[in-house]
Phi, psi and omega in degrees: 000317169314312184273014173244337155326268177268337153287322161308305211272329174293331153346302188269349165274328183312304163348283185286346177289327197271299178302324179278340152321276189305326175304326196251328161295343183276131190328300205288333168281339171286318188302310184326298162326291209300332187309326208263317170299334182282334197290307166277357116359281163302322203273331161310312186272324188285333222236113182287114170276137179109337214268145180301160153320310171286006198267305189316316182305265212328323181256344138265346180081165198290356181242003177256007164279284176294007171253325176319288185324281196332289154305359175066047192273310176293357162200067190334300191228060146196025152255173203297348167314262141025288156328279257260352171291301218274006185268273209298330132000276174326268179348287171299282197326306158303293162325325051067275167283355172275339162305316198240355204277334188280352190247339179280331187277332158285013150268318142013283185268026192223129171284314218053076196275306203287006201281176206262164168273336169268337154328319184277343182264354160242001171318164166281322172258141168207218185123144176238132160186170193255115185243086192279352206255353192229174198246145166315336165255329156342294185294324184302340170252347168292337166308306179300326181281351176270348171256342190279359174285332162320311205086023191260186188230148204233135168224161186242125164226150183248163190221150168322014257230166181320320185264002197114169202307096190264177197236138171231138198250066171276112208233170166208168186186151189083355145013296168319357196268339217301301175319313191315303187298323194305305180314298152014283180252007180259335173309318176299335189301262171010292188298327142314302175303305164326304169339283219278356154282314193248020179263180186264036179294296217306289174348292194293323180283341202270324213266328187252009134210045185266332195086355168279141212239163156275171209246101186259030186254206277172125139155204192259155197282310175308013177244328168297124166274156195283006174295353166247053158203128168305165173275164173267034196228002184309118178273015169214154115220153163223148183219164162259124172265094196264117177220112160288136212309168172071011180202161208229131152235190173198041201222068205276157205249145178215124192283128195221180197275351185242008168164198151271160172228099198284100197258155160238179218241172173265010198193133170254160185255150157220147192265132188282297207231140118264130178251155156215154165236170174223155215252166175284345179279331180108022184248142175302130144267349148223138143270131169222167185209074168311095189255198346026089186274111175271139182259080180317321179275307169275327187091007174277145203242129182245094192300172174182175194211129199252177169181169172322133166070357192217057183280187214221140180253165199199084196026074169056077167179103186296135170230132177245139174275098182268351175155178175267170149193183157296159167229061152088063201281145180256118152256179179199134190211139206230101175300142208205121197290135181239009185174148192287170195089314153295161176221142207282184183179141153259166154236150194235132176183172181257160187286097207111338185260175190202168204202138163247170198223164182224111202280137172291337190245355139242024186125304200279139207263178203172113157297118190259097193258125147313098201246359161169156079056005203270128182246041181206146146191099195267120187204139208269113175237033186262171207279119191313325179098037162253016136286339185263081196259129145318349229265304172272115197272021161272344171266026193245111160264125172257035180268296189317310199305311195295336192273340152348316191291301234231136148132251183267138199279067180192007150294142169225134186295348184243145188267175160309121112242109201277132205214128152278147172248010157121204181263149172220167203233147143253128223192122189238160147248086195275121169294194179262341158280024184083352190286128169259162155214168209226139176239174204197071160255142190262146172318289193249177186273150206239117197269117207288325186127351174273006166090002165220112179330138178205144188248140219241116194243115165278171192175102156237152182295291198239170175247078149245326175265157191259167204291128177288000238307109176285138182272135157253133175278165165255168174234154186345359171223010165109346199236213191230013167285003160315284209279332195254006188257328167303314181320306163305303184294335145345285195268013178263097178327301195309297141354306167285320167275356159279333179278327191290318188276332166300323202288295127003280192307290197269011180272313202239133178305142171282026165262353164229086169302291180328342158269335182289322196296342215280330179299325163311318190256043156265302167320317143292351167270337193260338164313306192286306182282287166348277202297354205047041189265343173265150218243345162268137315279148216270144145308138166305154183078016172071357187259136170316113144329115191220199194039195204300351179281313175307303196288329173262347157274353160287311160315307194289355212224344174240356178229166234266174186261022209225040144243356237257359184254358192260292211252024136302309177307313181293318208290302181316245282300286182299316168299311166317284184306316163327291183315313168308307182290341180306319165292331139328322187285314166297354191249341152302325188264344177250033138083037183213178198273148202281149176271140204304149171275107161197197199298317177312291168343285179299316190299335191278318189296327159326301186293311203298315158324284184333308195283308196289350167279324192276310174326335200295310174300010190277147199280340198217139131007278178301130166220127199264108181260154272226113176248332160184171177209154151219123186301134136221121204290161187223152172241133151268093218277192166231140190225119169229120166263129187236065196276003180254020163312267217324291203311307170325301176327296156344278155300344180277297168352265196324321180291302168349288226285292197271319147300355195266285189291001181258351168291317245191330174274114149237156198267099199233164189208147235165117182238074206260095211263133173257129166258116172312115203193112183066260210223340177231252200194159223192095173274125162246114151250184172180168204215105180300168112220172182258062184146103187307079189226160087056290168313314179311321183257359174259324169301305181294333188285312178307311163300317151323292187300294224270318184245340195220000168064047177216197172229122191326311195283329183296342220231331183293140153211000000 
């Protein structure tokens, strides 16, 4: 009844157990496999892994964002794709040598002493000869000592035949390729295995059945509770470790796609020193980290010094130096009014923290977040090479062009000049609905090459876009309180109108009022559009126009266009000359001496023009300028228990080992049957290899003269 039961249906499971058996052994499902790990792989290296969710929107947009996520793209090699490939990987490779490896190691240990004599006639080398002066076991054994002299390994069997005892010479050499493969292929093992030990299966199994889940909030790492921290006794992790000089941590963060996870150490680090060096482009050339490791079970401290490449282990847990940041640098910053209703004011505040603010004149509250820190800034102020036309063969050095061309490859055809330009502040300003805009100001004024110094105030909406910069000129006393004091007076009607009637007054003789008057009220129309007090024409988003844009739709829209170049050339003129006196009244008016006519003057009043046209467009009231810091540096190790280090090592040494011996070993067996025949002996030999070569027919040939005194071709048949 059983076999009548259970015999049909098992039959047909046996079937599929054996066809899903060969299907996972087979070469071609492993190539498939690798094929699909090399493809993620590239998609693993090109595709920045770990990065918040919003990095992704901003650099692919939300719906190729959301197929990345989805596929685990952002993170490669721990999704469950990935694991469950790099699983079957294993599986077939293994399954692969439990097929072939037991039948290549009893080939090993086998001559094939038994093949047949007519068997040696159909090999490809082959040879015949008559040895008459010897008895069939002489030569058989004088053979044998000439290939084991050789390095081959040799066994003699002796056999029966009609005329008498004959000798079979069976030798082999080259054994190694047979390992080469196995080695080969337990490499792939090896490496795969290693993968998957020092990947994030261990993690992932501890979260789905350990209960740990990550942490996507906010707060001091001593505020997590523990379902988001690993144990320190975990046998795989790799993480980030942030330790700021003068302070100690022990608490490394492992980055997951939906949050972090808080592994802790058998041990803390406290960073002593950060050192950096820098290159003349301003890129880093050494990170180093002068530490101290407190040991938690003994309490011993053990100095030690990390650097690129050269990391330092500590009861198995490798600390690799990965890079910098800040570790909470103290600014002082100085508000600086872009528009009336404000007042200047400082703050104070750390790198990462943030301060609220409140606008004095309407009201509106405003986060002030610090968000970094740069005291290097290295900028290329050498010649771009657009004067330098081809166009003029008086303009061609063709020695300079070639040797441009020719030497060191960090040569350029426009030349360097690499300058730091100080420190810079980073910085958002976030409203109340939460909306940020990120400013980028440099500390001190950064001289462009035209010969007047200007301090470079940025701004970009998002960080996707690159930093906008308003130039501020400095004025007669070093700073931008020149410019920002026109600014203000700009937008003061009174103001304007006392700089236009001094402008009016010393432009035109006072014996003709009626011209000064008619020029004050030119003058004041070009003030007014300059300054955007005038609602013709609007800007989009309803807000006035103002600065040099205003002033060219007034031209295109009041005056005819064959005239428009004649009474551009007045209205700038004129606009100019207002502005000047406006800087004057102001600089009169906060207590300091007029400004001198000369070359200096005009370069400011230039700049100046420029900048208050462009100011219309600055998006907030404010601009925070940089007054002093004190830097403190933060180092960012990377901290990894790797026990599938060893097992990789391992496998490549093997992967080596066995390409090495299935390339360059070749596996050859050579059967030399002595037949007894009149007074001597009647020789056949042959000659196997797994690879047809050159070497092969040179070898044979060698052999042939040398055990049986002939030549392969004279003796074949």
């Amino acid at each position: 009844m059983s076999d009548t039961t259970f015999g049909p249906s098992s039959a047909p499971r046996t079937h599929a157990m054996r066809s899903m058996t060969e299907l996972l052994a087979s070469m071609r499902f492993a190539i498939a496999l690798l094929t699909v790990i090399c493809i993620a792989s590239v998609i693993g290296t090109v595709l920045k892994q770990h990065e918040p969710a919003v990095n992704y929107v901003n650099q692919f947009g939300p719906f190729w964002a959301d197929v990345f996520l989805a596929l685990k793209l952002n993170a490669v090699y721990s999704a469950w794709w990935f694991l469950v490939i790099l699983g079957f990987l294993v599986v077939s490779t293994s399954l692969c040598i439990a097929r072939h490896a037991p039948k290549y190691l009893a080939d090993l240990r086998t001559y094939k002493e038994d093949i047949r004599e007519k068997s040696l006639q159909a090999f490809h080398h082959k040879a015949s000869a008559e040895l008459a002066a010897e008895t069939p076991e002489a030569a058989a054994r004088r053979v044998g000592q000439q290939l084991v002299a050789k390095g081959w390994k040799v066994r003699l069997q002796q056999r029966q035949t009609p005329a008498g005892d004959g000798w079979m010479v069976a030798a082999k050499a080259g054994a190694a390729n047979k390992l080469g493969y196995i080695a080969a292929h337990s490499a792939i093992v090896l490496v795969c295995l290693g993968g998957l030990l020092d990947g994030d299966l261990v993690v992932r199994a501890q979260m789905w059945f350990g209960g740990k889940t990550p942490y996507a909030g906010s707060g001091l790492i001593s505020e997590v509770k523990p379902e988001h921290r690993l144990s320190e006794r975990n046998p795989t992790f790799r993480g980030n470790l942030v330790v700021a000089e003068g302070t100690q941590s022990g608490t490394a963060i492992l980055s997951q796609s939906d949050g972090v996870l808080l592994q802790e150490l058998p041990f803390a680090v406290e960073l002593k020193k950060f050192i950096v060096e820098h290159y003349s482009t301003g890129m880093p050339k050494l990170f180093a980290s002068e530490i101290v490791i407190h040991d938690r079970a003994t309490g011993e401290a053990t100095p030690a010094r990390v650097e690129v490449n050269h990391p330092v282990s500590y009861r198995g847990i490798e600390i690799y130096q990965s890079s910098f940041d800040d570790g909470g640098s103290e600014v002082h910053l100085r508000a600086r009014p872009m528009a009336p209703g404000a007042e200047p004011f400082d703050v104070q505040g750390v790198i990462g923290g943030s301060t609220r603010l409140t606008h004095s004149g309407s009201g509106e509250g405003m986060t002030l977040e610090f968000t970094g820190l740069r005291v290097l800034n290295v900028e290329n102020f050498g010649d771009t090479g657009a004067s330098g036309s081809g166009a003029d063969v008086r303009k061609v050095d063709l020695r300079e062009s070639i040797e441009s061309r020719l030497g060191a490859g960090n040569k350029t055809v426009s030349k360097r000049e690499l300058r730091n330009v100080g420190p810079s502040i980073t910085y958002k300003l976030r409203d109340a609905a939460g909306q940020a805009r990120e400013f980028h100001n440099f500390m001190l004024p950064v001289d462009t090459g035209d010969g007047q110094p200007m301090y470079l105030l940025g701004v970009r909406e998002t960080p996707a876009e690159p930093f906008r910069y308003l130039r501020v000129p400095v004025d007669a006393e070093g700073g931008m309180d020149g410019f920002l004091r026109m600014r203000l007076a700009l937008a003061d009607p009174q103001m304007r109108e006392l700089a236009v009637r001094r402008y009016a007054a010393a432009a035109v003789d006072g014996a003709r009022p009626e011209l000064a008057e008619q020029l004050a009220q030119s003058a004041g129309r070009a003030l007014a559009l300059f300054a955007g007090a005038i609602d013709e024409p609007a800007a989009a988003g309803g807000r006035p126009r103002g600065g040099l844009q205003a002033i060219s739709d007034f031209m295109e829209a009041n005056v005819p266009e064959d005239e428009r170049n004649r009474a551009s050339e007045v209205l700038v003129r004129i606009l100019n000359g207002a502005l000047f006196e406006l800087a004057q009244i102001t600089r009169e008016r906060a207590g300091l001496a007029p400004l001198p006519q000369n070359g200096a003057t005009q370069a400011f009043m230039t700049q100046a023009v420029l900048s208050l046209s462009d100011a219309q467009a600055y998006p907030v009231p404010l601009a925070f300028e940089l007054r002093d810091f004190k830097q403190v540096q933060a180092s960012v190790f990377q901290v990894a228990r790797a026990p599938g280090k060893n097992v990789v090592y391992l496998g490549c040494a093997l992967l080596i080992i066995g390409v090495f011996a299935m390339l360059y070993v070749r596996e050859r067996r050579v059967w030399v049957w002595l037949a007894p025949q009149d007074a001597g002996a009647r020789a056949t030999m042959a000659l196997s290899t797994n690879r047809k070569t050159l070497d092969a027919d040179r070898e044979f040939a060698q052999l042939t003269t040398q055990l049986i005194g002939t030549s392969p071709h004279g003796g074949a048949s």
